[in-house]
Backbone as a chain_set.jsonl record, in Angstrom:
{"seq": "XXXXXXXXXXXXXXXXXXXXXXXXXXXXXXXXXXXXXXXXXXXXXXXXXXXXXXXXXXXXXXXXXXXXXXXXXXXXXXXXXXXXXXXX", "coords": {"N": [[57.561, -40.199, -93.653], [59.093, -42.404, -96.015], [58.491, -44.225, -99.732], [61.86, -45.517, -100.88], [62.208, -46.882, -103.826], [64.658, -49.003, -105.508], [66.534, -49.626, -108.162], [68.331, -52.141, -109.847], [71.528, -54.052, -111.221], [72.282, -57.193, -110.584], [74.77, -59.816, -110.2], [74.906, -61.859, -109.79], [72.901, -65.105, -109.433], [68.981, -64.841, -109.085], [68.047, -65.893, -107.037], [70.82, -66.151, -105.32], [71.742, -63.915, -104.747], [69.257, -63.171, -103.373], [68.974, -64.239, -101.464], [71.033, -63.614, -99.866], [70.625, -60.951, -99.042], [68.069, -61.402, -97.943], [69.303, -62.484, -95.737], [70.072, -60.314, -94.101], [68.45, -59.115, -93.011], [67.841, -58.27, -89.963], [69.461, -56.126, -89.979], [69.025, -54.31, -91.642], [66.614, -53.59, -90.274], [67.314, -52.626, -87.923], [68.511, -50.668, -88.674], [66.678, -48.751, -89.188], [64.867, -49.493, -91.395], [62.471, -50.831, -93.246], [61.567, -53.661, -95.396], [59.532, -53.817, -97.913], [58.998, -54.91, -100.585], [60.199, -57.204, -103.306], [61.703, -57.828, -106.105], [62.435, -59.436, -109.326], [62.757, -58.007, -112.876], [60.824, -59.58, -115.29], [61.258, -60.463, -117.877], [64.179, -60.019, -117.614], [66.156, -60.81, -115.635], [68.53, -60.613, -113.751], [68.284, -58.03, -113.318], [67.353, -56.39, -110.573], [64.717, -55.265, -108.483], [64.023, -52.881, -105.611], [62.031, -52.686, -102.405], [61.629, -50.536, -100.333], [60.796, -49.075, -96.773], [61.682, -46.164, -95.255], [62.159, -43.624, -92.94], [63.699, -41.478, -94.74], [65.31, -41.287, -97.682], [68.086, -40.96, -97.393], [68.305, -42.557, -95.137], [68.244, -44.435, -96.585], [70.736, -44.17, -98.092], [72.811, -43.892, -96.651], [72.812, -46.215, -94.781], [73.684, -47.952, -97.311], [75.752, -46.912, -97.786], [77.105, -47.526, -95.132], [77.136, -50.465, -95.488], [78.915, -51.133, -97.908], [80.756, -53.331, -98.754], [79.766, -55.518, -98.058], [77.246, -55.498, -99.554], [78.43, -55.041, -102.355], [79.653, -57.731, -102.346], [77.257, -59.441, -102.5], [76.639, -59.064, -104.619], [75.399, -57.495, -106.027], [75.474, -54.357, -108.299], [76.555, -51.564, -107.191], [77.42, -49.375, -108.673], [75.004, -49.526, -110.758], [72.773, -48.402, -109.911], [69.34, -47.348, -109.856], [67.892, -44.481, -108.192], [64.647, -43.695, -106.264], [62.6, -41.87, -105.156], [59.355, -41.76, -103.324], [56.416, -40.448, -101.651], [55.223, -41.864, -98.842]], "CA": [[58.052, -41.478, -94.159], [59.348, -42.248, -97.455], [59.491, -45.347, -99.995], [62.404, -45.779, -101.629], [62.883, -47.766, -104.427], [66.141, -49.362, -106.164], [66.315, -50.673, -109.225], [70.157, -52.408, -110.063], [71.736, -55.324, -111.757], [72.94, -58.19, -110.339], [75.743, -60.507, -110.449], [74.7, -63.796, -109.775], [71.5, -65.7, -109.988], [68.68, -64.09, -108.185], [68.374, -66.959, -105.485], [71.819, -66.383, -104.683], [70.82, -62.325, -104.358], [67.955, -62.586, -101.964], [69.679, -65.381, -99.913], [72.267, -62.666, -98.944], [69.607, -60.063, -99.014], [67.385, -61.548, -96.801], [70.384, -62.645, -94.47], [70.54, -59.081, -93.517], [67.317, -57.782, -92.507], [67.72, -57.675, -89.095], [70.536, -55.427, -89.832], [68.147, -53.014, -92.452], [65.629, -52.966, -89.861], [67.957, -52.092, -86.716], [68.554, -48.828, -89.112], [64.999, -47.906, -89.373], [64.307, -49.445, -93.012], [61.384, -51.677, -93.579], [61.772, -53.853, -96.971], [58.321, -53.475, -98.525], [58.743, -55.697, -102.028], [61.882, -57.934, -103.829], [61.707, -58.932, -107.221], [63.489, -59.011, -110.555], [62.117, -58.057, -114.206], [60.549, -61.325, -115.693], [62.338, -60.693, -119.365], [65.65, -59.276, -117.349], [66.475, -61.791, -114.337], [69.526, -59.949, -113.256], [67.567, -56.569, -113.038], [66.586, -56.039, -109.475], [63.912, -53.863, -107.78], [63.351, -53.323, -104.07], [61.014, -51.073, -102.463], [61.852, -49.859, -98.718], [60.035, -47.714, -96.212], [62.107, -45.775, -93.995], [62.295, -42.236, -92.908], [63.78, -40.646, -95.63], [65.87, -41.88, -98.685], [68.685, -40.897, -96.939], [68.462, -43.336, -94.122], [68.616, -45.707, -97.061], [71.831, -44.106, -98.435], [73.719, -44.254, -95.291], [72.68, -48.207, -94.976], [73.88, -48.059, -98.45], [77.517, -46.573, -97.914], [78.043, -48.358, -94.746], [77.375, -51.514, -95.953], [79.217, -51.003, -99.334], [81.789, -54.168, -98.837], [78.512, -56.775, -97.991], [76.535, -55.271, -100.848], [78.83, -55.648, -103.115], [79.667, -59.319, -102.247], [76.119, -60.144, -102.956], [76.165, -59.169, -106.22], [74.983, -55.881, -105.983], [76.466, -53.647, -108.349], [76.155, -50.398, -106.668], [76.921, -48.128, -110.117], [73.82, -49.721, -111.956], [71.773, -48.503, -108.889], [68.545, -45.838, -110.042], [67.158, -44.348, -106.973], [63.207, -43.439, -106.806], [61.476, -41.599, -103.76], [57.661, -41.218, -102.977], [55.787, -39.872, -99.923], [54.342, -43.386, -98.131]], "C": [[58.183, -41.398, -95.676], [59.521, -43.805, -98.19], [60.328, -45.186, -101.432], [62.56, -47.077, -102.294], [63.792, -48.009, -105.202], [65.998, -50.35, -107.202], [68.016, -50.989, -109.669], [70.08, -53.863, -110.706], [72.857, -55.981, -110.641], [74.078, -59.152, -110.598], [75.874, -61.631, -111.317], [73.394, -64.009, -109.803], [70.783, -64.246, -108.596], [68.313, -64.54, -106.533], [69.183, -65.999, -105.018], [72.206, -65.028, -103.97], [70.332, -62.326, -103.212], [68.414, -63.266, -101.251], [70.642, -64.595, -99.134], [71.695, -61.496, -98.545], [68.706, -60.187, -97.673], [67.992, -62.355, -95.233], [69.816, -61.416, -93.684], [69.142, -58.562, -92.941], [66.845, -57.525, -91.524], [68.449, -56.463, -89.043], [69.737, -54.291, -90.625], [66.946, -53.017, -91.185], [66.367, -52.301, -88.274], [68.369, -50.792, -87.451], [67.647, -48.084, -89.123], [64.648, -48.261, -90.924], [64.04, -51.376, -93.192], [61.444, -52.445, -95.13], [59.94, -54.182, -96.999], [58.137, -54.639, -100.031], [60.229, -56.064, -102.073], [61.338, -58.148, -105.113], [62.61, -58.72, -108.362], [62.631, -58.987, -111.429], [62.148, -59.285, -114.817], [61.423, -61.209, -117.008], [63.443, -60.33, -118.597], [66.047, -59.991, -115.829], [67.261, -61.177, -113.623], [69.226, -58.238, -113.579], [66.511, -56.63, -111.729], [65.613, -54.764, -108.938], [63.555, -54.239, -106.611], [62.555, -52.34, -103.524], [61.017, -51.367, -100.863], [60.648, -48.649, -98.011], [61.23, -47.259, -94.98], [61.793, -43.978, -94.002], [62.939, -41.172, -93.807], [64.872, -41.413, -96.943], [67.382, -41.653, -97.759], [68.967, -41.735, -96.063], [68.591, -44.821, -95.253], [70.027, -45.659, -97.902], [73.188, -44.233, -97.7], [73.758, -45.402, -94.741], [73.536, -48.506, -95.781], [75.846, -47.853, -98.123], [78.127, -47.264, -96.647], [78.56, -49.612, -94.148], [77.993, -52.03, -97.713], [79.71, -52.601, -99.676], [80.463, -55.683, -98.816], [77.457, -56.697, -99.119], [77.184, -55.451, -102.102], [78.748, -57.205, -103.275], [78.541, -59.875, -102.526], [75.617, -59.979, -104.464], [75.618, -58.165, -106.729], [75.641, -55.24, -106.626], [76.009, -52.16, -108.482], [76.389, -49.483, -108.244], [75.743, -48.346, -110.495], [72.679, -49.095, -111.293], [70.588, -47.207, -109.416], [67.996, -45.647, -108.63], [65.797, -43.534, -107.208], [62.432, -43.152, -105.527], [60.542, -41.263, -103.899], [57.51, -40.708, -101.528], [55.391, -41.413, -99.592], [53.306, -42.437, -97.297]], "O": [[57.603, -40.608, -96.422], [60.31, -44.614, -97.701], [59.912, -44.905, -102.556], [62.905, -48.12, -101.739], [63.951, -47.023, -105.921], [65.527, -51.487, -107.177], [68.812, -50.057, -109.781], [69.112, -54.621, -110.766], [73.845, -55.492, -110.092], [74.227, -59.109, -111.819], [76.327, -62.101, -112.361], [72.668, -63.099, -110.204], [71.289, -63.419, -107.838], [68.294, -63.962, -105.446], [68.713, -65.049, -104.392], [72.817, -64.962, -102.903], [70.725, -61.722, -102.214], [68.301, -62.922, -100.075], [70.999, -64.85, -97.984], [72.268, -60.917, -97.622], [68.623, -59.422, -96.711], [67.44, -62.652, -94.174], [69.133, -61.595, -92.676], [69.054, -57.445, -92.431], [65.817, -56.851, -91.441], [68.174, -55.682, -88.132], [69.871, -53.185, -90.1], [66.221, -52.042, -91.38], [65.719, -51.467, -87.642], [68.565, -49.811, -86.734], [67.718, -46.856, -89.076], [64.181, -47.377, -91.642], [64.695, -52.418, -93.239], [61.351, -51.668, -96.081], [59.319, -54.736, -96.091], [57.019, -55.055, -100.333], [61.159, -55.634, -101.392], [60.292, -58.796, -105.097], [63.486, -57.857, -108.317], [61.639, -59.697, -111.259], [63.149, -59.993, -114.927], [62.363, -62.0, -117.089], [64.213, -60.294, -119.557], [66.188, -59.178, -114.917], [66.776, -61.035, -112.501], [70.053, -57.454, -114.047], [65.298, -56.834, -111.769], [65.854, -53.561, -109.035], [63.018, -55.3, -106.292], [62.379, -51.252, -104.072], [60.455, -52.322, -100.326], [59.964, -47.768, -98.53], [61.535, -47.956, -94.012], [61.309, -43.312, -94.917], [62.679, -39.991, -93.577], [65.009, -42.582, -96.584], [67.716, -42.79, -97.425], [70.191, -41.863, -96.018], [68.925, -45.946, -94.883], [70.516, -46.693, -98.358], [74.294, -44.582, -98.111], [74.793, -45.7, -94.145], [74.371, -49.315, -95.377], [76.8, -48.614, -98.284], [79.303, -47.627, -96.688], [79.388, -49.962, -93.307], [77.607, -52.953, -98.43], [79.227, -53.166, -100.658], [80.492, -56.642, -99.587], [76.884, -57.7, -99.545], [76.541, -56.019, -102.985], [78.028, -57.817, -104.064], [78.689, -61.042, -102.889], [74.72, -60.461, -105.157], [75.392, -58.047, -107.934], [76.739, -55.086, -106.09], [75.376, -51.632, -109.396], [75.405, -49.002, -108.807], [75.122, -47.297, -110.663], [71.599, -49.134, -111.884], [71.031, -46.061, -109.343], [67.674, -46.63, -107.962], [65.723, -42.78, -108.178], [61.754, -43.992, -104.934], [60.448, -40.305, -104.666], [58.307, -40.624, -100.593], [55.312, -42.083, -100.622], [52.433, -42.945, -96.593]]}, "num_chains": 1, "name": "protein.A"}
C-alpha cells in the first residue's frame, strides 16, 4: 500500500472544491483509493492537499487521467499538481 499525496491550486473557493470532491468518492473508492485527509494551506486558501491510500501511486494516476474532464471542472488545475509517495 501506498499514500499518496497531492498538493495543487484551485480555482474556486474551497467549499465549492470539496463539494465536487466529495461528490465523487464513491467513484475514488470503486478504483481502490481511500481519501485519508482534505485541506487547504491556512495563509494560501486556494492551495490544496489531499492524502490517499491506495495500492500504488499509480492507481491514483490512472483515476487521475481518466477523470481529467470532472477534475478539471472542479477547479482542479491538474499542471499545479506535486505528487508525494510514502509506504502506508
Amino acid at each position: 500500500m501506498a499514500t499518496v499525496y497531492l498538493t495543487f491550486t484551485i480555482t474556486k473557493t474551497f467549499e465549492e472544491w470539496k463539494a465536487v470532491f466529495d461528490a465523487d468518492q464513491d467513484n475514488l473508492v470503486s478504483s481502490g483509493i481511500q481519501t485519508l485527509a482534505v485541506g487547504y494551506q491556512l495563509d494560501t486558501p486556494n492551495t490544496v492537499r489531499v492524502a490517499f491510500s491506495a495500492d500504488s501511486q499509480k492507481v491514483v494516476e490512472d483515476f487521475t487521467q481518466q477523470n481529467t474532464t470532472d477534475i478539471e471542472s472542479s477547479g482542479h488545475v491538474l499542471e499545479s499538481t506535486i505528487w508525494e509517495t510514502f509506504s502506508s
